[in-house]
C-alpha positions in Angstrom: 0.0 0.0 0.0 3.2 2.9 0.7 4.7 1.4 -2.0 2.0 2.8 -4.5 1.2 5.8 -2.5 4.5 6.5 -2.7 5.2 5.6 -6.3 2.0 8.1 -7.5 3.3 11.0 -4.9 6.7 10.8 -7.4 5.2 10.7 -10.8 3.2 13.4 -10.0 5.8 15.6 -9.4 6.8 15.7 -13.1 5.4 17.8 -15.9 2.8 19.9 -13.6 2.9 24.0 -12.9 0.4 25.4 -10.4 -2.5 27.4 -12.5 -3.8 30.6 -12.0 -6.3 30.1 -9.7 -6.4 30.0 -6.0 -7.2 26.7 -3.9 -8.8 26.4 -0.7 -6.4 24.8 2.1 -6.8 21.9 4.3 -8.1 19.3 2.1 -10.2 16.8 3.8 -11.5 13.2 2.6 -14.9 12.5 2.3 -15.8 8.8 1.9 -19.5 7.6 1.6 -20.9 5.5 4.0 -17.6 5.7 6.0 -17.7 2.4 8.8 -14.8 3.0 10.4 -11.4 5.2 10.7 -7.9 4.3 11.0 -5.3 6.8 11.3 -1.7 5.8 10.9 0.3 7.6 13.5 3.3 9.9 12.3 4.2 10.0 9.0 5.7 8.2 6.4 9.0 9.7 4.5 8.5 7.8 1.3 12.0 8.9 -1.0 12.4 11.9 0.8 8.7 13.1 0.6 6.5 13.0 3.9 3.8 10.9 3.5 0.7 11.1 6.2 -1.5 8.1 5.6 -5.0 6.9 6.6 -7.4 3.9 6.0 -10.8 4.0 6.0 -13.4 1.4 5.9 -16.6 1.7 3.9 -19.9 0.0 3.0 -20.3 1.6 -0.6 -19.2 -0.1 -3.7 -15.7 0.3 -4.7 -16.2 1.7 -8.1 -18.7 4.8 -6.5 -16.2 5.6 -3.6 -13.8 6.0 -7.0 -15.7 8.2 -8.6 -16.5 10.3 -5.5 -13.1 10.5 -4.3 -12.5 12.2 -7.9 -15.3 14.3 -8.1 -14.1 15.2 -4.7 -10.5 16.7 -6.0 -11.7 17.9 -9.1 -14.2 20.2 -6.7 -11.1 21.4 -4.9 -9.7 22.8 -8.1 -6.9 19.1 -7.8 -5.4 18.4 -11.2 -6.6 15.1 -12.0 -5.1 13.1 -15.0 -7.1 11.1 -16.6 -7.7 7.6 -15.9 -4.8 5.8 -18.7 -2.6 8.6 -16.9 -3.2 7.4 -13.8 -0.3 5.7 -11.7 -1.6 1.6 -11.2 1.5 0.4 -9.0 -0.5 -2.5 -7.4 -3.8 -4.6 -8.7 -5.8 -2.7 -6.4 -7.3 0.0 -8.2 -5.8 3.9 -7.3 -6.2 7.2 -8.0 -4.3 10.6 -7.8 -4.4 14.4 -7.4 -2.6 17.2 -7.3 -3.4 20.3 -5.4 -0.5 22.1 -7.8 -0.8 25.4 -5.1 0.2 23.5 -2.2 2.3 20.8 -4.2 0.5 17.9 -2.5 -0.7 15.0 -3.7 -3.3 12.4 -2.4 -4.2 9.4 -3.3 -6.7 6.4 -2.7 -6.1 3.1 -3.0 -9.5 0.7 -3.3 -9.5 -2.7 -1.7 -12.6 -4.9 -1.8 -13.2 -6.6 1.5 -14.5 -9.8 1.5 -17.7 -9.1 3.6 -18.4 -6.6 0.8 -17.1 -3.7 2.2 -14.4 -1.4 0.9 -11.2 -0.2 2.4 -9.5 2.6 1.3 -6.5 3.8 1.8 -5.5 7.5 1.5 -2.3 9.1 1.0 -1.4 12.9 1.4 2.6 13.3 0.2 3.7 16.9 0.9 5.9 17.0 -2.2 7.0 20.6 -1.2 8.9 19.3 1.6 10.7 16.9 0.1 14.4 16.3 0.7 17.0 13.6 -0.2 16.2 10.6 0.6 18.6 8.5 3.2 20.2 5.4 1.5 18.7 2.5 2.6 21.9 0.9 2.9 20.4 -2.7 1.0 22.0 -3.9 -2.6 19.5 -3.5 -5.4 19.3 -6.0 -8.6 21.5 -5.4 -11.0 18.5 -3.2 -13.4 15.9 -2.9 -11.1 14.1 -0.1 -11.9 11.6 2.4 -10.2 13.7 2.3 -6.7 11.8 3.9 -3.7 13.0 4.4 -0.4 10.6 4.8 2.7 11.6 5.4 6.7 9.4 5.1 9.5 10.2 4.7 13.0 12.4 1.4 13.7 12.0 0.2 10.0 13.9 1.3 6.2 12.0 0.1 3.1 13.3 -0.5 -0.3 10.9 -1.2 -3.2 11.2 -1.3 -6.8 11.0 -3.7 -9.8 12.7 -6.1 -12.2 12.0 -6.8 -15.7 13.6 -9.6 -17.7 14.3 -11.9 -14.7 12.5 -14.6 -12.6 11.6 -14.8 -8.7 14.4 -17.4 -8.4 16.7 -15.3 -9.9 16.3 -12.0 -7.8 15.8 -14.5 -4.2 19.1 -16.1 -5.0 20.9 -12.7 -5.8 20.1 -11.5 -2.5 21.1 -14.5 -0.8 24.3 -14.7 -1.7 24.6 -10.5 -1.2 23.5 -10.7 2.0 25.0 -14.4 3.4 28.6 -12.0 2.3 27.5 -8.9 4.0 27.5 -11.4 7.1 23.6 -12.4 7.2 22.2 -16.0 8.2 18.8 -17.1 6.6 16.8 -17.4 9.7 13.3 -18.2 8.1 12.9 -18.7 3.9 13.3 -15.0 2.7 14.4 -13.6 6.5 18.3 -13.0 7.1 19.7 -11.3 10.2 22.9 -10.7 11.8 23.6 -9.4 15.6 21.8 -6.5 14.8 20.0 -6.5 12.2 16.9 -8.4 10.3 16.1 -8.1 6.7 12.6 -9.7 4.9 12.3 -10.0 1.7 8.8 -9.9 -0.1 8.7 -11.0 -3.7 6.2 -11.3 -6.2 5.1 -10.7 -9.9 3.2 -7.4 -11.1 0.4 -7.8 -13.1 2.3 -6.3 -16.1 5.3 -8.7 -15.9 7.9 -7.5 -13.6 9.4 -8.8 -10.4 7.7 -6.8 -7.6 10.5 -6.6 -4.9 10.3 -5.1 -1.2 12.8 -5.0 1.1 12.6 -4.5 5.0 15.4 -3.9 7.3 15.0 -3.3 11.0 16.4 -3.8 14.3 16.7 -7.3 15.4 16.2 -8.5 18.9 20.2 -10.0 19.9 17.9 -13.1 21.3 20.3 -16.1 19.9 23.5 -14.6 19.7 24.0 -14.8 16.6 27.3 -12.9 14.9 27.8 -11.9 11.6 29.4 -14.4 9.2 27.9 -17.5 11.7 
């Protein structure tokens, strides 16, 4: 879910200039039939950008909380490319705007519950404030492309994809990367050394590509383990 929130907060930095008219301040969702309210503590920085997220949990229909949530930013004056323009980084369906005053973006990201209700998740990257991003300090496959790097307390993400190559191909990669940077495989996909844990989350897009996410964190010294072990 950051992952594409994050990914749509980037590629709408490109190619806009704010227009002549002024836009209200202090945007605020509006979901039909709104259930319930989750609000993510803190914020996410998502490549540099702050990202402040939210998830909300609905009883409408996916494809009319859609079509609110745009007639919702195009009511604000939010540029709003259209639909083949639209950033899809994930199978759930998603949408962007972009209050081009401001320079924020939101998005919504529409998940179809199994007991027929909706969550969606909502995204507001202050692109204004963005800075450099800190390196994650994890090896990337050799042309992976569309690299993001998120930070949130305790945790550094890196996510991007790989065309051209199998599963197989990017799991043993890292294996071998990080068995020499002096991890052990603790679990299938899980490597850690004295102080540190890193999980790896693969999968394939629904255009092709290898999806691939990487987590690193602190790790608990409960085994003893030392690097190169």
């Amino acid at each position: 879910m950051m992952r594409a929130i994050r990914g749509a907060a980037l590629a709408l930095v490109m190619g806009f200039s704010a227009p002549a008219w002024a836009q209200r301040a202090n945007f605020t969702w509006d979901i039909p039939k709104t259930v319930s309210v989750v609000d993510v503590p803190g914020q996410v920085d998502a490549n540099g950008v702050p990202v402040k997220l939210l998830a909300v949990r609905s009883k409408e229909k996916a494809q009319v909380i859609l079509q609110s949530v745009v007639d919702r930013f195009e009511s604000w004056g939010f540029m709003v490319p259209e639909a083949y323009r639209q950033p899809q980084l994930l199978r759930e369906p998603m949408v962007t705007g972009l209050d081009t005053r401001n320079f924020i973006s939101y998005t919504a990201i529409l998940q179809v519950n199994p007991d027929g209700t909706t969550t969606v998740f909502l995204g507001q990257a202050n692109l204004g404030e963005a800075k450099a991003p800190k390196p994650a300090g994890l090896p990337v496959f050799p042309g992976g492309a569309g690299v993001l790097t998120a930070e949130t307390e305790g945790s550094r993400t890196v996510s991007y994809s790989v065309t051209g190559k199998t599963v197989a191909d990017v799991e043993a990669f890292y294996r071998e990367a990080l068995t020499k940077a002096g991890y052990k495989e603790i679990q299938p996909r899980v490597f850690k050394s004295s102080t540190e844990e890193v999980a790896l989350n693969l999968g394939v897009t629904k255009d092709g590509p290898v999806a691939v996410r990487l987590v690193r964190r602190a790790a608990a010294p409960d085994d003893g383990l030392t690097p190169g072990e």
